[in-house]
C-alpha positions as CSV (number, residue, x, y, z in Angstrom):
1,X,-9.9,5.1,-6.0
2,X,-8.3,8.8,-7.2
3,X,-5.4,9.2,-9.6
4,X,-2.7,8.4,-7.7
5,X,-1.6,5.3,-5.8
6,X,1.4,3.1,-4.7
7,X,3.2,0.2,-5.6
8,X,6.4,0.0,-3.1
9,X,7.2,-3.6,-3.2
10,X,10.2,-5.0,-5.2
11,X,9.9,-7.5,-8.0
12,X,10.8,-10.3,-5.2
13,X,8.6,-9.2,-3.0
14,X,5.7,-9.6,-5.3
15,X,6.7,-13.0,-6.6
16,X,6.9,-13.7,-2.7
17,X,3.6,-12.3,-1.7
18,X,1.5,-13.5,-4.8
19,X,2.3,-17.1,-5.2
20,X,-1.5,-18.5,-4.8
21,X,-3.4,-16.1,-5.7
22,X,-7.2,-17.0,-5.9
23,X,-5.8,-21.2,-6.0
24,X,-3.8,-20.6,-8.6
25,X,0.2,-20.3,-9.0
26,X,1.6,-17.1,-10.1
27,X,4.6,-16.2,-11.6
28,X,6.8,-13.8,-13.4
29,X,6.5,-13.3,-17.2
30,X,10.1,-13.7,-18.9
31,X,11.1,-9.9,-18.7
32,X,8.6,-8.3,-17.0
33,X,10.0,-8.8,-13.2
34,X,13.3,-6.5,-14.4
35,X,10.7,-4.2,-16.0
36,X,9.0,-3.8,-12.9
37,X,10.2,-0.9,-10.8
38,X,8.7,0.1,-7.5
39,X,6.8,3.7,-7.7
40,X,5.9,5.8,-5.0
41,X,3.6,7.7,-6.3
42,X,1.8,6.3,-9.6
43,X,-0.8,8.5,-11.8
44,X,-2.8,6.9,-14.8
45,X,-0.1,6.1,-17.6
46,X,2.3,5.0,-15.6
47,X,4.0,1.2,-15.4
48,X,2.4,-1.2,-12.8
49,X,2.8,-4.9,-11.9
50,X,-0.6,-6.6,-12.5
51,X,-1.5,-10.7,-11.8
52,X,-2.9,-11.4,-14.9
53,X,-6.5,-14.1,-14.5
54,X,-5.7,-17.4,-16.0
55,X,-7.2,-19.1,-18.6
56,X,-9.3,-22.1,-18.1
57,X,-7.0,-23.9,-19.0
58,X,-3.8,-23.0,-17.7
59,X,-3.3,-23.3,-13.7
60,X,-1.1,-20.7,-13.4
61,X,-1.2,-16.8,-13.2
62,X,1.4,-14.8,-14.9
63,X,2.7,-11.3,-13.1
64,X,3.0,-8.7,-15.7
65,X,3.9,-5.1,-15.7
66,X,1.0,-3.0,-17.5
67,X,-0.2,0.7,-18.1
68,X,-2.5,2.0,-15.4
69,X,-5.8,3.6,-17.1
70,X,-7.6,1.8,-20.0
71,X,-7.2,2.5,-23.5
72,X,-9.9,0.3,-25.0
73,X,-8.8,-1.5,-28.1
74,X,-11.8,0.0,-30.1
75,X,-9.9,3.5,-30.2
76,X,-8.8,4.5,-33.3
77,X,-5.1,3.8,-34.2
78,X,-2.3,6.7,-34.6
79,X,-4.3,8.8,-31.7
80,X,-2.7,9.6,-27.9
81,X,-4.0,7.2,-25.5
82,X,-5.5,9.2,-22.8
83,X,-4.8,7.3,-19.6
84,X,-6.7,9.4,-17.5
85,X,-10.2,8.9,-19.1
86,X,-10.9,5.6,-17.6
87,X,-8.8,4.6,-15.3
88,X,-11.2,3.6,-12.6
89,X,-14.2,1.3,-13.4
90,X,-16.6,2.0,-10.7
91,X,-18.6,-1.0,-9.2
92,X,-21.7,0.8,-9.9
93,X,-21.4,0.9,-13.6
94,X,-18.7,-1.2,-14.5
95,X,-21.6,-3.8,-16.1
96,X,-23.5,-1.4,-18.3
97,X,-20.8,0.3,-19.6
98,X,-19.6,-1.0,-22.8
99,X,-15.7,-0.4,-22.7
100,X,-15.7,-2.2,-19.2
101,X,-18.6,-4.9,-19.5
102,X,-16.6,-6.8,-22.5
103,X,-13.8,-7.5,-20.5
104,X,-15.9,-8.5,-17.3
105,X,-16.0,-12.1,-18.3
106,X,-12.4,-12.7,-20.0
107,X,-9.5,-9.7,-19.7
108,X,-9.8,-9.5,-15.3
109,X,-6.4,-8.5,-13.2
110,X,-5.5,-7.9,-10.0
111,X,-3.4,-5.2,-9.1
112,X,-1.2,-5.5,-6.1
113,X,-0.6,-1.9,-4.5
114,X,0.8,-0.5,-1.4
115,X,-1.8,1.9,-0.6
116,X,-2.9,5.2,-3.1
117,X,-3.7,8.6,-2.6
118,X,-6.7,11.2,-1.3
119,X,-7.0,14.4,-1.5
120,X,-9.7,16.3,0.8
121,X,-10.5,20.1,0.5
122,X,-10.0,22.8,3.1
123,X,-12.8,22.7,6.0
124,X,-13.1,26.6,5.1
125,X,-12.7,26.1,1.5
126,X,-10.1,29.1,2.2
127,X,-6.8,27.9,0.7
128,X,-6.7,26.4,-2.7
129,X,-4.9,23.8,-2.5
130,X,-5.6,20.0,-1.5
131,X,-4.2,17.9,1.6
132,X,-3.1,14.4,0.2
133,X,-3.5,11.8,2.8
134,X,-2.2,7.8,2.2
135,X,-4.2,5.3,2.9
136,X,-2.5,1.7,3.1
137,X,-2.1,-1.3,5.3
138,X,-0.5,-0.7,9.1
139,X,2.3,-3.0,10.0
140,X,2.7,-5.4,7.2
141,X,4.1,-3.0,5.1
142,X,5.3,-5.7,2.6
143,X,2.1,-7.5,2.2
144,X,0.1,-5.5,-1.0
145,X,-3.4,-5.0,-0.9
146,X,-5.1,-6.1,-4.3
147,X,-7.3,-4.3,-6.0
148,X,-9.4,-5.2,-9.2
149,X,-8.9,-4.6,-12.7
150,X,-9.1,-5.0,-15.9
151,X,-7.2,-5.1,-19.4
152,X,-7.3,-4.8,-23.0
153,X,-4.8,-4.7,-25.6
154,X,-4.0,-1.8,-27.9
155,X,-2.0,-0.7,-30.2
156,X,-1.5,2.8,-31.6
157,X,1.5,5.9,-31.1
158,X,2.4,6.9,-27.6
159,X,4.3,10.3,-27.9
């Protein structure tokens, strides 16, 4: 996925659209469904509703609202999280890297979006810039498509 997607669908149409995900109930986090808002065009950094993976224990999935792009809890306090370093974990090398393989087993989310973002270069490679095209579901424009993630907690400045 590039560096920009979509995530259209209100707070109820979420809570409508993920009640069983993967056999399990979902449901909103005390606050986080008025923190949610819908964006139209999302980079790394920005706010996005994420099902959070139960534990073993529990049998149901809380929705949160997270920030897209990884800042691994190993980076050093006090510095800028930089959102746009990893933000996508390919399939690939998601396993043998170390700031994605630690939260294969235990920190896994999926991330309900209404379609993201790619750009393709001129045929000619004669005008600079780059044509966005969207790429999303046809017809069912309030179901989400899900995609995989993953989360960490971290602490440190954001300014």
């Amino acid at each position: 996925m590039c560096g920009r997607t979509r995530q259209s669908l209100s707070a109820d149409a979420l809570a409508r659209h993920a009640p069983t995900l993967g056999g399990r109930t979902t449901h909103w986090k005390p606050s986080a469904a008025a923190a949610h808002s819908p964006r139209q065009n999302a980079s790394p950094g920005s706010s996005l509703a994420v099902v959070v993976q139960a534990g073993e224990a529990g049998p149901a999935q809380p929705l949160s609202v997270m920030r897209w792009g990884l800042v691994p809890s190993t980076s050093p306090l006090g510095s800028k999280p930089d959102f746009w370093r990893m933000f996508n974990a390919r399939c690939e090398t998601v396993d043998s890297l170390a700031s994605f393989r630690r939260l294969l087993g235990r920190r896994r989310c999926a991330v309900p979006l209404s379609g993201w973002y790619e750009w393709t270069d001129d045929e000619f490679k004669e005008v600079k810039t780059k044509q966005p095209y969207y790429v999303g579901r046809e017809g069912e424009a309030e179901a989400p498509l899900w995609a995989a993630g993953l989360w960490d907690s971290w602490e440190g400045t954001e300014g």
